[in-house]
C-alpha positions in Angstrom: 59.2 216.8 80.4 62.8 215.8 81.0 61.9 212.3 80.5 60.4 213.3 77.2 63.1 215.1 75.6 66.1 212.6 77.1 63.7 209.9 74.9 63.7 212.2 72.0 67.5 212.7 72.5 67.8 209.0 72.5 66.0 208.2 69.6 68.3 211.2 67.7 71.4 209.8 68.4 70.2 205.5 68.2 68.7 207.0 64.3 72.4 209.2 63.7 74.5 206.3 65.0 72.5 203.3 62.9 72.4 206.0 60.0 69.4 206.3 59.4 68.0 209.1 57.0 64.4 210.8 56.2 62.6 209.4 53.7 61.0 212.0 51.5 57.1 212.3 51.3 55.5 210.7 48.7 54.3 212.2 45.7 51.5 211.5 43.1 52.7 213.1 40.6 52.4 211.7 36.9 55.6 212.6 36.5 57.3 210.2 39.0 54.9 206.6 38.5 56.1 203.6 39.6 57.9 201.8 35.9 55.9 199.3 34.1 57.4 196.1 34.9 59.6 194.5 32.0 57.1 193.2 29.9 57.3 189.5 28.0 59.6 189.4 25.1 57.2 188.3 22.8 54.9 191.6 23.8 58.1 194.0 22.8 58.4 191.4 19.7 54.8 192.2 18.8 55.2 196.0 20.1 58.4 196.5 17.6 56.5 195.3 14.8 54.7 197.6 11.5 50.8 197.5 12.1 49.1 195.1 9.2 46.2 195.3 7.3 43.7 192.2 8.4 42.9 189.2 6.1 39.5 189.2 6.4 40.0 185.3 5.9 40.9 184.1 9.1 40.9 184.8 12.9 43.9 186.8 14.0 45.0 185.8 17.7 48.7 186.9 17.3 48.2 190.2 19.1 49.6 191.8 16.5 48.9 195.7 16.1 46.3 196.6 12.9 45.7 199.1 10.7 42.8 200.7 8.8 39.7 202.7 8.6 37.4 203.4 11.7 33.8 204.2 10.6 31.2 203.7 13.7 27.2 202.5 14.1 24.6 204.4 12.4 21.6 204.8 14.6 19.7 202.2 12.8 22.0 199.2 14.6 21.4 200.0 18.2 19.7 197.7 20.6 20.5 194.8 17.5 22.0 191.5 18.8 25.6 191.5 18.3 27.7 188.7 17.6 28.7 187.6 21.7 24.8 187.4 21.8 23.9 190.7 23.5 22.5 193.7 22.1 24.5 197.0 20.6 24.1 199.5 23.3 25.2 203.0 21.5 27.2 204.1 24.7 29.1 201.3 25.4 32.6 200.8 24.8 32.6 197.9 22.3 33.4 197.1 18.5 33.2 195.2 15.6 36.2 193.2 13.8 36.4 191.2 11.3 39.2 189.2 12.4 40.3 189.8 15.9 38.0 187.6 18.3 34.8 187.9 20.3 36.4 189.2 23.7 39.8 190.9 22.8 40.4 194.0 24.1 42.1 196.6 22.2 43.1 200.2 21.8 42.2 202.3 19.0 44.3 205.2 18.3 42.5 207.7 16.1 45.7 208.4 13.7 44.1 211.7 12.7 44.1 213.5 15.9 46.1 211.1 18.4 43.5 210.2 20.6 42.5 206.5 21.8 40.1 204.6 23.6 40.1 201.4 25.1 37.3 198.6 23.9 36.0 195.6 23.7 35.6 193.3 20.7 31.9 192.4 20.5 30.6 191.9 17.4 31.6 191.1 13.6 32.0 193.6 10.6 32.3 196.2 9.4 31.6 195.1 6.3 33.1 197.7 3.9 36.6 197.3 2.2 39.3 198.9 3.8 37.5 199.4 7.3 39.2 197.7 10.2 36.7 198.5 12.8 33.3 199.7 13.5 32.4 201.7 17.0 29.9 202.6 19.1 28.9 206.0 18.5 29.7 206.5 22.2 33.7 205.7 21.2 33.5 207.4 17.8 32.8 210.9 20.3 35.9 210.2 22.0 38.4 209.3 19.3 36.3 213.1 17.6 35.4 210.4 14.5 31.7 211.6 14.5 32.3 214.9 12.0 34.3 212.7 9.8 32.7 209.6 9.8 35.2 207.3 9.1 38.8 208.2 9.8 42.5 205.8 10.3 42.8 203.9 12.8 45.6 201.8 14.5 43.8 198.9 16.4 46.7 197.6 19.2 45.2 194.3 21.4 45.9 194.5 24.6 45.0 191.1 25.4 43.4 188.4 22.8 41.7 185.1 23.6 42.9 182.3 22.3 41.5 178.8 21.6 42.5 177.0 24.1 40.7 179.2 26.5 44.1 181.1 27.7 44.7 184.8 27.1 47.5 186.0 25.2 49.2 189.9 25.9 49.2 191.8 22.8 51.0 194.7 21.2 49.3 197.2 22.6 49.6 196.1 25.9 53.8 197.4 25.8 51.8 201.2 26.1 49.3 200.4 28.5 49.5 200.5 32.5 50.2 197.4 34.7 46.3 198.1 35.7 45.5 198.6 32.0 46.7 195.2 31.6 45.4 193.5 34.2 42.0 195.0 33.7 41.7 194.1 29.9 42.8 190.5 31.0 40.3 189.9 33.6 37.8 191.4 30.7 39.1 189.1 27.9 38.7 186.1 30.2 35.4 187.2 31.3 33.9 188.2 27.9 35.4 185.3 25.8 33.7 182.8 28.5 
């Protein structure tokens, strides 16, 4: 016993005289995450920028935030071949754009209420003026678009294929996670293969 506490009397004075101090427990609080790391200047660029309305002419792989109408997949569309070549399942968590490609994955922020949903760009459409997206019925419960049936919409990519087979960050990739990101780049690559 005297052994023991002459050790622990050692160890008290070796940690007082090298200074040492307690470290606090951890917490997992939401309150104290880990920062983002600083993101590419061209993502704040992107972030810092007004959302646009599409041109429905053209592919848009700038990354750019969107805005629009939201309206979602009426029952008669489910199980139908999408445009990446596999079939609409109601309760997955994919879309349809016009202009963003096959494989970007986005965020769409339900202007009306604030809520959001993370997604996949899968097929092509909608094909109504002044709608940006169309969701699965699955998404439209989460974003509450169901009662309304179509409702604004800003539409933020997270990360966007581009043609030479790279993936490019996005605007709304400055108000996601570091795992957000990460995640919705694996995903792009993946789907956009």
């Amino acid at each position: 016993m005297v052994q023991g506490m002459t050790t622990a009397l050692g160890l008290a004075l070796l940690c007082a005289l090298a200074a040492c101090t307690q470290t606090p427990p951890a917490t997992t609080t939401a309150q104290q995450q880990e920062p983002p790391p600083s993101l590419p200047e061209d993502v704040q660029r992107l972030a810092s920028q007004p959302p646009v309305q599409p041109n429905a002419a053209r592919l848009d792989h700038s990354g750019r935030k969107q805005v629009g109408r939201a309206s979602y997949y009426a029952q008669r569309f489910a199980h139908r071949k999408m445009a990446n070549g596999e079939r609409l399942d109601p309760e997955s968590n994919v879309i349809a754009s016009k202009t963003l490609p096959i494989g970007t994955t986005v965020r769409v922020t339900n202007q009306a209420n604030g809520k959001s949903a993370v997604v996949t760009v899968a097929d092509r459409g909608p094909y109504v003026k002044g709608r940006v997206v169309d969701l699965t019925p699955k998404v439209a419960d989460e974003l509450d678009l169901k009662q309304v049936g179509v409702a604004p919409v800003v539409v933020a990519p997270i990360a966007v294929p581009q043609a030479n087979g790279g993936v490019k960050l996005g605007a709304g990739a400055a108000d996601a996670s570091p795992a957000e990101v990460e995640k919705a780049t694996q995903d792009t690559k993946a789907a956009a293969r």
